[in-house]
N, C-alpha and C positions, 0 to 999 in steps of 0.2 A: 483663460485657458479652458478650454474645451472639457467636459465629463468622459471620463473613460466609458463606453457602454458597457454595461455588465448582462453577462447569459445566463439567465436561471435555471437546471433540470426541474423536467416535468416529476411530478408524481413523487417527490422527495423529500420528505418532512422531518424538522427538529423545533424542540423546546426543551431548554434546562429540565431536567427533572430533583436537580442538587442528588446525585448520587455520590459523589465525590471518586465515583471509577477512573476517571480522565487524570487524576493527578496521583495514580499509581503508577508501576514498572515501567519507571524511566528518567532522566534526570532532565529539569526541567530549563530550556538552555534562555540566556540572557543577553540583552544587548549592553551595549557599555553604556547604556543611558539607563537602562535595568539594574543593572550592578549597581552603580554609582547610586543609584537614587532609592534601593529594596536594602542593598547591606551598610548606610546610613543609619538605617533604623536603629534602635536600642533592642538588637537582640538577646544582645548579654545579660539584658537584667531579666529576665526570664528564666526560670529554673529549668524546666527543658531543656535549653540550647546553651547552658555554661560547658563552657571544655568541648562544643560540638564544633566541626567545622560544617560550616554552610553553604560555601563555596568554595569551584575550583575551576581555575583557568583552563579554556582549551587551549592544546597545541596549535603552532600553527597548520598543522594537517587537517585539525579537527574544525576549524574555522574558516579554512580556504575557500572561498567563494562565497561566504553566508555572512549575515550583519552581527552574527553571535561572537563575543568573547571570552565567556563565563558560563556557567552551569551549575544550579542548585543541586546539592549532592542529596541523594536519595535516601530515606534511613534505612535501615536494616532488612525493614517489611517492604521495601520498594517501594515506600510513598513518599511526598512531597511534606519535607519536616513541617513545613506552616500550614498543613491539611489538620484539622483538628474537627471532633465530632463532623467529615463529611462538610466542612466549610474553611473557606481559607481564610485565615490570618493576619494577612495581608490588605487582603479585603477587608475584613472586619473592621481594624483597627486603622487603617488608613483611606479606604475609599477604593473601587473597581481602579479608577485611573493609577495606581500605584502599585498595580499587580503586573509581573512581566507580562511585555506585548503578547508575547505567543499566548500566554492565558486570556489576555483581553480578545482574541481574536477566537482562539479555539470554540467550537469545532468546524470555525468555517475556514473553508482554502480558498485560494483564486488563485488564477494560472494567466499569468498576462500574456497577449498576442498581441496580433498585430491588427484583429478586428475584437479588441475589446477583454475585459475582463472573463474568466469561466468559473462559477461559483461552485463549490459542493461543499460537502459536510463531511468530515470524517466519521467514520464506522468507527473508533476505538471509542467516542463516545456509546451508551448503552441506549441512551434515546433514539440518536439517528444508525443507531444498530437496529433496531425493533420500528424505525419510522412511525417514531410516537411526537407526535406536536402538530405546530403550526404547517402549512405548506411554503417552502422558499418561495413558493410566486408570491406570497403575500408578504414577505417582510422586507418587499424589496426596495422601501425607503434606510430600514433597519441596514440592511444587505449594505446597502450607499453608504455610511458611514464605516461600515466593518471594513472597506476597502478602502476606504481613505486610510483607515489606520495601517492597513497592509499597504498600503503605496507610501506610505512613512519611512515604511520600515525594507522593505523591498524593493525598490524602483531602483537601484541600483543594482539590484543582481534576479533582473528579468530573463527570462529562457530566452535565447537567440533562436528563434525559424528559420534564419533564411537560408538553412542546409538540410533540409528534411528531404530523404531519398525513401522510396518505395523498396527499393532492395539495391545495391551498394553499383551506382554509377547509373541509376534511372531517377534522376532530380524530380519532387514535385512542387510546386507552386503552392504559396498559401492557399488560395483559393478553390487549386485544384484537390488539395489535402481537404477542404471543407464537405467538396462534394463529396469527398473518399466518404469523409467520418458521418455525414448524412444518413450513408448508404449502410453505413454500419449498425448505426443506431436504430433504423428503420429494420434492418434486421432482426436486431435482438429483440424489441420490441413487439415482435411477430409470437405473441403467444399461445399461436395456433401449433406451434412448432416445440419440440423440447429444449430445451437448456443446451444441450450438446448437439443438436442437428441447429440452432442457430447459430450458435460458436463456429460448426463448422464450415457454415456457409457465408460468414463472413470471411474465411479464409480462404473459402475457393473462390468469393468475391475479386479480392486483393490480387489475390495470385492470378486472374483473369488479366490483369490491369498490365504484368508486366510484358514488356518489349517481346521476351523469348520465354515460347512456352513451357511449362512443366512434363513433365510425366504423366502418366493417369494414377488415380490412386492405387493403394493396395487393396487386397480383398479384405472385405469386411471383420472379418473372425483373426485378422492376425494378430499373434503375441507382441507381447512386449520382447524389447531384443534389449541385451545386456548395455549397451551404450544410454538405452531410456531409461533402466532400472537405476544408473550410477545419475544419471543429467536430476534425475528426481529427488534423490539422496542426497547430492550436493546442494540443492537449493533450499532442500530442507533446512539444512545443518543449520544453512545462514536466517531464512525467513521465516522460521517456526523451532528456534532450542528450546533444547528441553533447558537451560541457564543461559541468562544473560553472557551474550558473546563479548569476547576483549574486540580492540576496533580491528586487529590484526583477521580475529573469524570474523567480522562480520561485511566481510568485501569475498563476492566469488573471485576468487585465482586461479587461472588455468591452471600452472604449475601442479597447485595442491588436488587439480581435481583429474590430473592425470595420475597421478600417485595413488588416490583414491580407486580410481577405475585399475588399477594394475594391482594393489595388493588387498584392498580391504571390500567387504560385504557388503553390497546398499542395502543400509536400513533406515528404519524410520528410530530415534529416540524421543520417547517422552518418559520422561527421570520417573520411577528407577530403569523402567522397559525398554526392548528396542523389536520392534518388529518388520518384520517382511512385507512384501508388498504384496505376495502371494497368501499370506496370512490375513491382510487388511481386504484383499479382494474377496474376501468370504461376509463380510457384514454388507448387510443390505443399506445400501441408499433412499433414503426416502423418495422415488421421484414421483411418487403421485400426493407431496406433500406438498401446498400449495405457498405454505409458510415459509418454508427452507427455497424451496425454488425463488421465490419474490426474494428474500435478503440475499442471495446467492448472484441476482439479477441486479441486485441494485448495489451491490459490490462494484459490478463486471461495467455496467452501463456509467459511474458514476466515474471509474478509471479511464473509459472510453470520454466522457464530457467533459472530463476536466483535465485532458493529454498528459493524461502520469505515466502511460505506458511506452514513449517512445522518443523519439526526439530530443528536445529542447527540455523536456519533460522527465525523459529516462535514459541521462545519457548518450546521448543523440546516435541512439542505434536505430536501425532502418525501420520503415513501416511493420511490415509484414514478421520480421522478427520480434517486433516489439510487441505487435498482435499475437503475436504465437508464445512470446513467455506470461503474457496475462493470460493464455489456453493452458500454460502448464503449471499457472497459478492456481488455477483453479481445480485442477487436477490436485495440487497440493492439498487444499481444501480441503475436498473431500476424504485423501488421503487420512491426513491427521486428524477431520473430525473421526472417522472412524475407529484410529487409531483411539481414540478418547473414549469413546462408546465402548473398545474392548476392555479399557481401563477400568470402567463400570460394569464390566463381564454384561455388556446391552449389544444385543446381536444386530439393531440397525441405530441406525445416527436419529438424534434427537436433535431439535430446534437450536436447543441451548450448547448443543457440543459445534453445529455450526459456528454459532453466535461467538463463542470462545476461541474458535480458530482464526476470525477474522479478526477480532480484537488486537490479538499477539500478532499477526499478519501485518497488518497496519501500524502497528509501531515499529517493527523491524525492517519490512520493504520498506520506509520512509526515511532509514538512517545507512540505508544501504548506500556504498558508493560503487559505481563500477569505473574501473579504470580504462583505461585504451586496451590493454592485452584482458581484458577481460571481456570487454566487447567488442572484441574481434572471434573470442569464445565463443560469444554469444550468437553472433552471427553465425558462426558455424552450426552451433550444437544446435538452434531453433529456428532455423529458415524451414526446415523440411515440413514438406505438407502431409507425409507420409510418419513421420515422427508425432504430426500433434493428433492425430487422428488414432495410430496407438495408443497411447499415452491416454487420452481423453474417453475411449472407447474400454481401457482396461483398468479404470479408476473409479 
């Protein structure tokens, strides 16, 4: 049998640094060969874990489509009970091979297609938050076996491509979807250009591409209108709480976000506070930080390389929509780092208030489900090219 080819990102570096941040807020989920083989162990005789439960079954809601059945219950402080002094447990006392898959594999992903593996590193780690290590071009022997382990475990529930539309009845071709994301990437990578004039013109890219033309944009200086101030509030709530959501918040719902838009305030919360958007629009953005811009970019580029934003990837919502909620992702971003910065009464955003919004980002957008009526929401509320350029212009 043939090797899967695997796609490395340029310019994208990790090495363990053993912080032990990766096995906090969240519970850490298990396969049935996981289970079977980690709650064997003799945890009982351990004084820590007498009278503790250590597992618990997912629903079958909470497992539909994924190779998981179980999940390590989190303690109190939101860490992973067999974390101890910043090292696991598990590891220690049994060997790497006897820690759940998902731990053996973290912090690398891969996104199978139909031309090959696409590798990245996840941001919740703090190494490949900061691109502190090795560079992925170089471990790509290393890389070869990480996916073996992820073809173990996953080969049964690969993304399906071959319904990827550019915007809802204009079909594209793998192929032609390649050249798309080329062009995209070749954009962003334009760092003669700012962060928000390349975002943009990947989207007037896309929007070039369809059958029947757009509109021209709006003028420059316009406000936010009430429908963007609510569409940013709601995606808050789910991709950045201020507490861990029930599974019930943590899915957008049209229903609840009409409700939202008809009786209640968009705001932003971070516990205890909750702030405006008119209020958060008064802190300064670093952009001639070269720091925040780079981690900011390699967010943006590494969602773009590894198809988390659309399709087979994110709910097989269209092209152009799916490019436009990673533009109001990112608008997020900035929102809630600032929102953090006011926390610290700091009148612009700091490195490290980025750094922390991506983190909680990244574990929340990755446990997101979106439903049919939700992206059908989605399609509505983020095709507009007029909408992200708001939004992105007033953030």
């Amino acid at each position: 049998m043939a090797e899967t080819p695997i796609h490395i990102p340029e310019d994208i570096n990790y090495s363990c640094t053993g912080c032990g941040k990766c096995c906090g807020e969240w519970s850490v989920p298990l396969t049935e060969a996981d289970y079977e083989r980690i709650s064997e162990m003799d945890w009982s005789s351990k004084e820590e874990f007498r009278g503790k439960k250590l597992f618990s079954s997912l629903s079958l809601h909470e497992k539909e489509g994924l190779p998981f059945t179980h999940v390590i219950v989190a303690t109190d402080e939101g860490y992973c009970p067999f974390l101890k002094d910043h090292l696991c447990m598990i590891h220690a006392e049994h060997g790497a091979e006897a820690k759940p898959q998902t731990c053996q594999l973290f912090p690398y992903t891969f996104t199978q297609t139909p031309s090959g593996a696409y590798a990245t590193v996840s941001m919740v780690s703090l190494a490949a938050m900061y691109n502190v290590g090795t560079p992925l071009k170089d471990q790509q022997d290393y890389l070869r076996t990480k996916l073996a382990e992820y073809e173990s475990v996953m080969s049964a529930h690969a993304p399906d491509w071959s319904h990827i539309q550019l915007v809802g009845g204009q079909k594209l071709d793998w192929p032609t979807y390649l050249e798309y994301e080329k062009e995209l990437l070749s954009i962003l990578k334009d760092k003669s250009r700012s962060l928000n004039e390349r975002l943009l013109k990947g989207s007037d890219f896309l929007v070039s591409k369809l059958d029947k033309p757009q509109p021209a944009s709006e003028a420059q200086d316009a406000p936010l209108k009430k429908l963007d101030r609510h569409l940013l509030s709601a995606l808050h709530k789910i991709y950045l709480p201020h507490k861990p959501p029930t599974r019930l918040e943590a899915h957008f719902n049209p229903f609840r976000f009409v409700y939202q838009y008809m009786f209640e305030q968009p705001v932003l919360r971070l516990k205890p506070r909750t702030f405006t958007i008119d209020e958060l629009q008064a802190v300064r953005w670093p952009e001639d930080d070269a720091e925040v811009e780079d981690m900011l970019y390699r967010y943006i580029y590494q969602r773009i390389f590894g198809k988390f934003y659309f399709g087979g990837g994110f709910a097989q919502i269209t092209l152009i929509t799916g490019y436009h909620h990673l533009i109001l992702v990112c608008a997020l971003i900035k929102l809630h780092s600032k929102a953090i910065a006011c926390e610290r009464e700091a009148t612009t955003v700091s490195l490290d208030d980025v750094a922390e919004t991506i983190r909680l980002l990244e574990k929340y957008l990755g446990q997101t489900h979106i439903s049919g009526y939700a992206a059908a929401a989605y399609e509505l509320l983020m095709f507009s090219p007029q909408r992200i350029r708001r939004v992105l212009r007033n953030t």
